[in-house]
C-alpha positions, 0 to 999 in steps of 0.5 A: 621344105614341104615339111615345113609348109605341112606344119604351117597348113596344121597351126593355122587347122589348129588355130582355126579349131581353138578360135571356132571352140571358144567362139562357140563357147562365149555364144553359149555364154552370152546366149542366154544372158542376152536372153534374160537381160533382153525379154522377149516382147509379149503381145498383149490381148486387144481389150478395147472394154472392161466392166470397172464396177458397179455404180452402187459400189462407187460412193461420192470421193471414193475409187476402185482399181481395176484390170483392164488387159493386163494393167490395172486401172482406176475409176473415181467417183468425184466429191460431186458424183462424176464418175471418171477412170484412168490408167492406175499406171504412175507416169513416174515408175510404173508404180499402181496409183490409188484414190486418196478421199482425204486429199480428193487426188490420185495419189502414188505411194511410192515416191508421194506422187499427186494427181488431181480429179482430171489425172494432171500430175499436180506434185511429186515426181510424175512427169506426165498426167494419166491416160483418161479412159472413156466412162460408159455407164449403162443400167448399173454398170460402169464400162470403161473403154480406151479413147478412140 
């Protein structure tokens, strides 16, 4: 009889064995895919201010796309001479935006996305309009800071 219960005591050791090896064995596995499926989150640098460019490099209908932290954006000089800036960030997928002097719009090459001078999405796809930026020009230069 006690044979019998030692033999119990070694399957259910046994079992215990096979079960942890290939738990840790699917952990190994499942491990670093959820890593890469699931990135981690990156902080990004607090950029409150960026120098967009220079007044005398922005001719009347022309933009400029420029880095602000670590996305891009954009600052128009309008037909009439306003100069304003926006997220150069699609509100559809993310794609880069740019200045089309021909149509007077932001325009998004990747799915034929409009935005007029003010960023309201006016055809194609986005859903949204872009971010404005605040424009600050001082002496020459213009600064571009996140509203407040």
């Amino acid at each position: 009889m006690s044979l019998e219960g030692s033999s119990t005591s070694r399957r259910g050791f046994l079992d215990w064995i096979l079960g942890t090896a290939v738990g840790g064995l699917a952990a190994s596995i499942l491990y670093p895919i959820l890593r890469y499926v699931l990135p981690p989150k990156v902080t990004e640098a607090q950029t409150n201010s960026v120098l967009a460019a220079k007044v005398g490099e922005l001719p009347p209908n022309s933009g400029k796309i420029f880095r602000f932290g670590s996305k891009p954006g954009i600052v128009i000089r309008t037909p009439s001479g306003d100069i304003r800036a926006f997220t150069a960030v699609c509100t559809h997928l993310a794609c880069t935006v740019q200045y089309r002097d021909d149509f007077e719009q932001i325009w998004c090459a990747c799915h034929n996305g409009h935005y007029d001078l003010n960023g309201i999405n006016v055809a194609g796809p986005p859903p949204r309009p872009l971010t404005p930026y605040r424009v600050d020009i001082k002496d020459d230069e213009v600064w571009v800071s996140k509203e407040a």
